[in-house]
C-alpha positions in Angstrom: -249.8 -10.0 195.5 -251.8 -8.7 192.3 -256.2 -9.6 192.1 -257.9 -8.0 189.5 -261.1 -5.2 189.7 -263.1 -4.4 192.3 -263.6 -6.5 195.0 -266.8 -5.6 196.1 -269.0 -2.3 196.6 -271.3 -1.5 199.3 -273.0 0.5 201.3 -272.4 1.7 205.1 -275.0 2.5 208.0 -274.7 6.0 207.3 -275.6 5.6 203.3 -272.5 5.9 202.2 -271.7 3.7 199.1 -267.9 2.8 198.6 -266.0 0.8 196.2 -262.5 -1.5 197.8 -260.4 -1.8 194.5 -257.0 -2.0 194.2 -254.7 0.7 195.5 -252.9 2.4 192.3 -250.1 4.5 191.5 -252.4 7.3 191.0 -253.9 7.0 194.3 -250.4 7.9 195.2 -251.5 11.6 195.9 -250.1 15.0 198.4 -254.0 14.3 199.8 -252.7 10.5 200.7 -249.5 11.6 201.8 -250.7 14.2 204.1 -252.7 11.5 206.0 -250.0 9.7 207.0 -248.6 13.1 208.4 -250.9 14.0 210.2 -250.8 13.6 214.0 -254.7 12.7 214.6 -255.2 10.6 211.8 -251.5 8.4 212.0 -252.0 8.6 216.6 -252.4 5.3 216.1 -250.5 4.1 213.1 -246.9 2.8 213.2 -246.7 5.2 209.8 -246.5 8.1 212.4 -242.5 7.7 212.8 -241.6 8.7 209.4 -241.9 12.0 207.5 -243.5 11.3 204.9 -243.0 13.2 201.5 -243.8 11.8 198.1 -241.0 10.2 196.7 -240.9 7.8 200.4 -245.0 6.9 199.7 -244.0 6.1 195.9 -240.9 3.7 196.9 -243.3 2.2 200.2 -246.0 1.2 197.2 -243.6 -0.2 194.6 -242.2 -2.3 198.0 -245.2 -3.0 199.6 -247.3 -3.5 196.4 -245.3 -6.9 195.2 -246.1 -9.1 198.8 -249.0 -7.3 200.2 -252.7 -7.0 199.2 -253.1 -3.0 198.9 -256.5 -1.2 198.6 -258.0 1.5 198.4 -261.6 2.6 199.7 -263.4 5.1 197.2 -266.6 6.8 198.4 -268.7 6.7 195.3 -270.8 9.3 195.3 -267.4 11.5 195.0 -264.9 9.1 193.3 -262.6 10.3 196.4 -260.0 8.1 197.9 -260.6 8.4 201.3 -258.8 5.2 203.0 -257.1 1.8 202.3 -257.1 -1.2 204.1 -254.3 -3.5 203.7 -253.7 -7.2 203.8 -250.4 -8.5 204.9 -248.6 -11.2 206.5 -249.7 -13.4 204.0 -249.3 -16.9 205.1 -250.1 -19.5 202.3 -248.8 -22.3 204.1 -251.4 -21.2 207.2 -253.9 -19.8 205.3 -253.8 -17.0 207.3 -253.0 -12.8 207.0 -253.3 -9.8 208.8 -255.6 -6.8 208.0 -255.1 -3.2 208.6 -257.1 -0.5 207.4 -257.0 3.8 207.4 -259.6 6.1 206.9 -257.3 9.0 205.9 -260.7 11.8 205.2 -261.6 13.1 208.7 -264.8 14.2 207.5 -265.6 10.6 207.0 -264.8 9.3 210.6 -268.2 7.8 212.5 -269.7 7.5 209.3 -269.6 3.1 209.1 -266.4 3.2 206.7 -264.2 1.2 207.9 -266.6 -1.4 209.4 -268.4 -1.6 206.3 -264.6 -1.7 204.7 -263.4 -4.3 206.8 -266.1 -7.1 206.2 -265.8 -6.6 202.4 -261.8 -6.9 202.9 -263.2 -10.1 205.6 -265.3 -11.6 202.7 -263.0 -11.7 199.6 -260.1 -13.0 201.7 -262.2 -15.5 203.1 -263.9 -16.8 199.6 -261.3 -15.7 197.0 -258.0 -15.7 198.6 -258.9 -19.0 200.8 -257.8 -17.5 203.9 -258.4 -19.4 207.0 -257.8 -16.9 209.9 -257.4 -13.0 209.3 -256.0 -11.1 212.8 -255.7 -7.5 213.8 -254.1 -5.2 216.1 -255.0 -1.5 217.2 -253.7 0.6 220.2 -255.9 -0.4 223.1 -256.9 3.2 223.0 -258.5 3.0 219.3 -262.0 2.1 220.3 -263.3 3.1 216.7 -260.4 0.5 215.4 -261.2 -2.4 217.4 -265.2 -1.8 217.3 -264.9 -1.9 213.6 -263.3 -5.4 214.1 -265.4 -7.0 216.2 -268.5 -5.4 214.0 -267.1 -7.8 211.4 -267.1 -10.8 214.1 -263.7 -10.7 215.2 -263.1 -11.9 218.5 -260.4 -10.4 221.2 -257.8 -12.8 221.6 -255.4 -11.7 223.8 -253.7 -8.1 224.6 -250.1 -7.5 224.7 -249.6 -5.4 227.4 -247.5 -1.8 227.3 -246.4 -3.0 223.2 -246.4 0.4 222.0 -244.8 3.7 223.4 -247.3 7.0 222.2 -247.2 10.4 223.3 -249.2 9.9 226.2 -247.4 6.9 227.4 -247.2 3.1 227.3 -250.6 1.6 225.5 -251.4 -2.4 225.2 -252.4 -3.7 222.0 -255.4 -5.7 221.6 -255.2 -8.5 219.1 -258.3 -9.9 217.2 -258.8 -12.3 215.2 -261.8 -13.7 213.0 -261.9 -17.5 211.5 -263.5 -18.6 208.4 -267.2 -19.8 208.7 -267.6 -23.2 208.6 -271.2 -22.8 207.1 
């Protein structure tokens, strides 16, 4: 699924103004790539079972790319690509999706990115896709994740318990969802 531009740019609690545009080949970087290898930032990912080198991110793009919404987030005052947030799941005939997003620069974390992320994401599904329902999932564990979520309004729905096998055992997932205002 192609949009044009840039969705939308804003700015976070912490002053920090960032631009969600579309994900590009050139965002394609070593700097992206070692995100998703990394143990911290990918704990909580599915990404974390693969190695992942540049010629596997390059083919996931050009696959992902042609069904899914892919973004990236840009801090501004840098021009740095510092996370994506992905819409997925695409449901046309429910007017529904699913959202996922990564802050891949650590430096960032704490800093109101991906909440600030997420209801820009929220919005322009909402009014320009004509999304009904967008829904979540994090590791029960990933506070940060599901606070950012229900930041944005997103409700807890339900919690799928021992779903995921990590490191340190068996974790639920919490599923959230958020409806389209009927204002």
């Amino acid at each position: 699924m192609k949009t044009g531009g840039v969705l939308l740019q804003q700015k976070t609690k912490k002053n920090i103004n960032i631009t969600i545009r579309n994900l590009t080949i050139s965002d394609i970087t070593h700097q992206y790539c070692n995100w998703l290898n990394d143990k911290e930032t990918n704990k909580y990912l599915e990404s974390r079972f693969t190695e992942w080198n540049m010629q596997s991110l390059l083919d996931y793009y050009h696959q992902k790319n042609k069904s899914e919404l892919m973004l990236a987030i840009i801090e501004d005052d840098t021009g740095t690509h510092v996370g994506n947030v992905k819409v997925s799941a695409i449901d046309k005939n429910h007017h529904r999706a699913e959202i996922g997003i990564i802050i891949g620069d650590k430096n960032l974390w704490g800093k109101g990115i991906a909440t600030t992320a997420i209801g820009i994401v929220a919005e322009y599904c909402f009014d320009v896709l004509d999304i009904h329902k967008l829904t979540a999932g994090a590791y029960a564990e990933n506070l940060a994740s599901i606070n950012a979520f229900i930041s944005n309004g997103f409700i807890v729905e339900g919690q799928r318990k021992e779903h995921v096998l990590t490191p340190s055992g068996w974790s639920d997932v919490v599923l959230l969802g958020k409806i389209k205002s009927q204002e």
